[in-house]
N, C-alpha and C positions, 0 to 999 in steps of 0.2 A: 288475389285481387279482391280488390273490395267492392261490392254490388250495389246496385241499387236499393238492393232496401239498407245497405250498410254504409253507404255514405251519409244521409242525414241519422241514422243514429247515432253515427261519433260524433256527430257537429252539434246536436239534442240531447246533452246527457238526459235531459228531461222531454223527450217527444211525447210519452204518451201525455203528460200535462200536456202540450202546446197543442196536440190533435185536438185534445178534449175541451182544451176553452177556445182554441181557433188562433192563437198567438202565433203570429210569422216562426219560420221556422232559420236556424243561423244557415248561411249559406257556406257549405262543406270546401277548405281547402285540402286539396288533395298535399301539398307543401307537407302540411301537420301531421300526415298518417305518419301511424310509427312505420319506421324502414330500419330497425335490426339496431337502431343507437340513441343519444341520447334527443336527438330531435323526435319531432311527434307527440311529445306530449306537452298537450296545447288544453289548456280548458277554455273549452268557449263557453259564451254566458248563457247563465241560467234564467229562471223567469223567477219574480221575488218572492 
């Protein structure tokens, strides 16, 4: 199961950038975790 601190870093490939300039952070669907097949992998967006 994935934690707290592991739901916004899937959803943030880039967290530590958005901490460090203050950029909203993507809101984590739990739908996208990988679960064993081909669903899960989701890229959500980056900061430019």
């Amino acid at each position: 199961m994935v934690g707290r601190v592991g739901r916004p870093t899937l959803a943030n490939p880039d967290i530590v950038d958005r901490i460090r300039t203050g950029a909203p952070l993507n809101e984590p669907d739990p739908s996208t975790f990988y679960g064993g097949d081909r669903r899960g992998y989701t890229d959500y967006p980056t900061l430019p």
